[in-house]
GUKEKE-37973 format. One line per field, with one value per atom (N, C-alpha, C, O): residue in one letter; chain; x, y, z. Coordinates in steps of 0.1 Angstrom, whole numbers, plus 5000, padded with zeros to 4 digits. Atoms other than C-alpha are relative to their C-alpha. Example, Ala and Ser with C-alpha at 12.3 -4.5 7.8 and 13.67 -1.06 7.14 Angstrom:
2
rest = a; a; a; a; s; s; s; s
kette = A; A; A; A; A; A; A; A
px = 5009; 5123; 5009; 5019; 4991; 5137; 4992; 4997
py = 4988; 4955; 5012; 5012; 4989; 4989; 5011; 5022
pz = 5000; 5078; 5000; 5007; 5000; 5071; 5008; 5009
END
This chain:
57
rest = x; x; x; x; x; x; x; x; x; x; x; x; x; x; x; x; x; x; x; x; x; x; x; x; x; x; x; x; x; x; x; x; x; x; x; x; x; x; x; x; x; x; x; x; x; x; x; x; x; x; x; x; x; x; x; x; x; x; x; x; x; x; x; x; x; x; x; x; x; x; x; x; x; x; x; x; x; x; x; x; x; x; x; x; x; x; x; x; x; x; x; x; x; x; x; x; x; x; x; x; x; x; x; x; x; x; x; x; x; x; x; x; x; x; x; x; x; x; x; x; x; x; x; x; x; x; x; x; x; x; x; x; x; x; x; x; x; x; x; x; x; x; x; x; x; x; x; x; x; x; x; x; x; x; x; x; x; x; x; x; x; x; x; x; x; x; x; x; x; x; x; x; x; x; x; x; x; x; x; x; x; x; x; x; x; x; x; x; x; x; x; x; x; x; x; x; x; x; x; x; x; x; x; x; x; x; x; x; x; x; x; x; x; x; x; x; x; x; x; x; x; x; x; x; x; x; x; x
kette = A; A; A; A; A; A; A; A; A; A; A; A; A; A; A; A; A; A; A; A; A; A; A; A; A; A; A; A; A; A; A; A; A; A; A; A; A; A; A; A; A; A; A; A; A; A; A; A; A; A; A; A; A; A; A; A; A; A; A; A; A; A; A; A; A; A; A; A; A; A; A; A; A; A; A; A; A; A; A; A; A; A; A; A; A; A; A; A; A; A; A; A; A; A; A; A; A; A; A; A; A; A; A; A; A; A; A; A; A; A; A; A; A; A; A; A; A; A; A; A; A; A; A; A; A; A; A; A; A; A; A; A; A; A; A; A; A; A; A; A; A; A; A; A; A; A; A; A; A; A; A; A; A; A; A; A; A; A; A; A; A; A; A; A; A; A; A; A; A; A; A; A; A; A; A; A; A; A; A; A; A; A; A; A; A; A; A; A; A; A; A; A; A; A; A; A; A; A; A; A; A; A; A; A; A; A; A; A; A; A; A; A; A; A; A; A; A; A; A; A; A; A; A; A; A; A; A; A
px = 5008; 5000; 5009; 5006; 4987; 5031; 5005; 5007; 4995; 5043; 4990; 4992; 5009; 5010; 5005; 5008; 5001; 5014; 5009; 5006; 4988; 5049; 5001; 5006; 5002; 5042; 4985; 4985; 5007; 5011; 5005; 5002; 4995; 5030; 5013; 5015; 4989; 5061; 4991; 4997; 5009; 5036; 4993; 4991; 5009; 5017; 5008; 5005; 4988; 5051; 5006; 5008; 4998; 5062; 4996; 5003; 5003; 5031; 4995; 4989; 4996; 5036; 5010; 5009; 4990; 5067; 5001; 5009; 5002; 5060; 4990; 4992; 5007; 5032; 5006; 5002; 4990; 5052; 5010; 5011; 4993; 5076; 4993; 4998; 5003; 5050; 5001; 5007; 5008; 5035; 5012; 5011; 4988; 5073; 5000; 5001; 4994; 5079; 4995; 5001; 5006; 5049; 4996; 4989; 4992; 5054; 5014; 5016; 4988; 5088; 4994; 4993; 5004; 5076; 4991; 4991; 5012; 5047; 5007; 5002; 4999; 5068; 5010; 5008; 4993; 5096; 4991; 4995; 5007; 5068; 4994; 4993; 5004; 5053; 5015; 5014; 4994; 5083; 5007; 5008; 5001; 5091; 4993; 4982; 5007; 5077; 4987; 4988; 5011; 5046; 5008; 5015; 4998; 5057; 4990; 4978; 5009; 5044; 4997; 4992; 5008; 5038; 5018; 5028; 4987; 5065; 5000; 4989; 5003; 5071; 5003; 5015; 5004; 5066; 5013; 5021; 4987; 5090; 5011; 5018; 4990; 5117; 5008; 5020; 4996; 5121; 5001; 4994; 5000; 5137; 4990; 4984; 5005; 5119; 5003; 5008; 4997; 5124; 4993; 4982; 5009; 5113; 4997; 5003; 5011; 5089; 5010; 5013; 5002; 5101; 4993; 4996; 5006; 5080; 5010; 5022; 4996; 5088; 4987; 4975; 5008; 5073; 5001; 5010; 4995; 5071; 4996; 4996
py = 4988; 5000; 5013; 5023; 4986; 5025; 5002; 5014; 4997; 5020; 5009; 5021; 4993; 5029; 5016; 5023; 4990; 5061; 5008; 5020; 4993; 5069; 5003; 5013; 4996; 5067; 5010; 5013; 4993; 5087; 5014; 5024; 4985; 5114; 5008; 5020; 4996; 5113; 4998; 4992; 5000; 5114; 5017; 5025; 4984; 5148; 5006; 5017; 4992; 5161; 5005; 5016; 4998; 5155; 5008; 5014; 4987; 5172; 5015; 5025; 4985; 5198; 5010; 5021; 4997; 5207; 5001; 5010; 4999; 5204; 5014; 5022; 4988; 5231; 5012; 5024; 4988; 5252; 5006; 5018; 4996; 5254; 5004; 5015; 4993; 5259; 5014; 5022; 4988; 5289; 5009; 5019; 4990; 5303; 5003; 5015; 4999; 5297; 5009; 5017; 4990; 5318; 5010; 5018; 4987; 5344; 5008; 5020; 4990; 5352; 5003; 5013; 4996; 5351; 5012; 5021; 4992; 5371; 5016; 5027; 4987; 5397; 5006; 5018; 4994; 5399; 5005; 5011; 4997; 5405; 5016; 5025; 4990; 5432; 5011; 5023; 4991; 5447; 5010; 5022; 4995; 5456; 5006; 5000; 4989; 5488; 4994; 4982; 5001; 5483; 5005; 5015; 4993; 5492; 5008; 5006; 4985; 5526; 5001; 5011; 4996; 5519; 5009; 5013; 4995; 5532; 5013; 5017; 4990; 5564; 5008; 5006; 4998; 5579; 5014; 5015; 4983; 5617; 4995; 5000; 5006; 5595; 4992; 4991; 5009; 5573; 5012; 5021; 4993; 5587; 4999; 4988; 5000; 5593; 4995; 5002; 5003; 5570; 5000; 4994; 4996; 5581; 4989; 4980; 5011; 5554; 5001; 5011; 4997; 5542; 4989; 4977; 5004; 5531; 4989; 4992; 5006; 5501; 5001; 5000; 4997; 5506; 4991; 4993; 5014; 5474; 5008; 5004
pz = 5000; 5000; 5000; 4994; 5000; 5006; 4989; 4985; 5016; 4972; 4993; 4990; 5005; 4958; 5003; 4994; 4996; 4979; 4994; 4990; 5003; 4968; 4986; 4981; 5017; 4930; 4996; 4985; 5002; 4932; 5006; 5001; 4997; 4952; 4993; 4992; 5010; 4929; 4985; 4977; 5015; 4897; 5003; 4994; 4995; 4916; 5000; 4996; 5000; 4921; 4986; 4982; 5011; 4888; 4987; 4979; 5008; 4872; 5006; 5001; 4997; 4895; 4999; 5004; 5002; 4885; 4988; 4985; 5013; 4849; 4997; 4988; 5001; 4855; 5008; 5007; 4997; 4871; 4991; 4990; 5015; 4840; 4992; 4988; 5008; 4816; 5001; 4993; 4992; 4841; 4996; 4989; 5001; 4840; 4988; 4985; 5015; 4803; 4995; 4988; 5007; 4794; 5006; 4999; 4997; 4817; 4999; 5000; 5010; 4803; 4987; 4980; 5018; 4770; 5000; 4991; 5000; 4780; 5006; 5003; 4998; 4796; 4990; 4987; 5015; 4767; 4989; 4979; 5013; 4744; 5002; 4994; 4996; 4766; 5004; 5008; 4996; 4772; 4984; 4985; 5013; 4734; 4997; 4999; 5008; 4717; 4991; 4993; 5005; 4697; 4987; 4990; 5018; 4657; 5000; 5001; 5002; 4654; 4983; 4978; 5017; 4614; 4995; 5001; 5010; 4587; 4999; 4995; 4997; 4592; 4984; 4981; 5012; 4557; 4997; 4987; 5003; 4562; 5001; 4993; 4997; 4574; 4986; 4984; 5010; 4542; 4988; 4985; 5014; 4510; 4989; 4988; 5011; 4480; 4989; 4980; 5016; 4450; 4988; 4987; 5017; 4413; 4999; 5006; 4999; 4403; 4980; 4974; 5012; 4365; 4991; 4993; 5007; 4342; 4992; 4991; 5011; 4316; 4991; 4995; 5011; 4281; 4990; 4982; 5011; 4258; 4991; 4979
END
């Protein structure tokens, strides 16, 4: 009967420890993502102007 016990508490352990990693994993992820700027879009004054040219068959 003690065995039983010891493999169901090292099995609860195990997937407690496994959900504890996800929890971490995707709280860094989650805060590296939040911690980067948002892309404010291409800022249009900033970029040179290239002449556009036509081909004419």
């Amino acid at each position: 009967m003690e065995s039983r016990d010891d493999k169901l508490i090292a099995i609860i352990g195990l997937l407690s420890a496994c959900l504890i990693g996800v929890v971490f994993l995707f709280t860094m992820t989650w805060l590296t993502d939040v911690r980067q700027p948002a892309d404010s879009g291409l800022d249009v004054q900033t970029c040179p102007s290239v002449p556009r040219t036509t081909q004419q068959t």
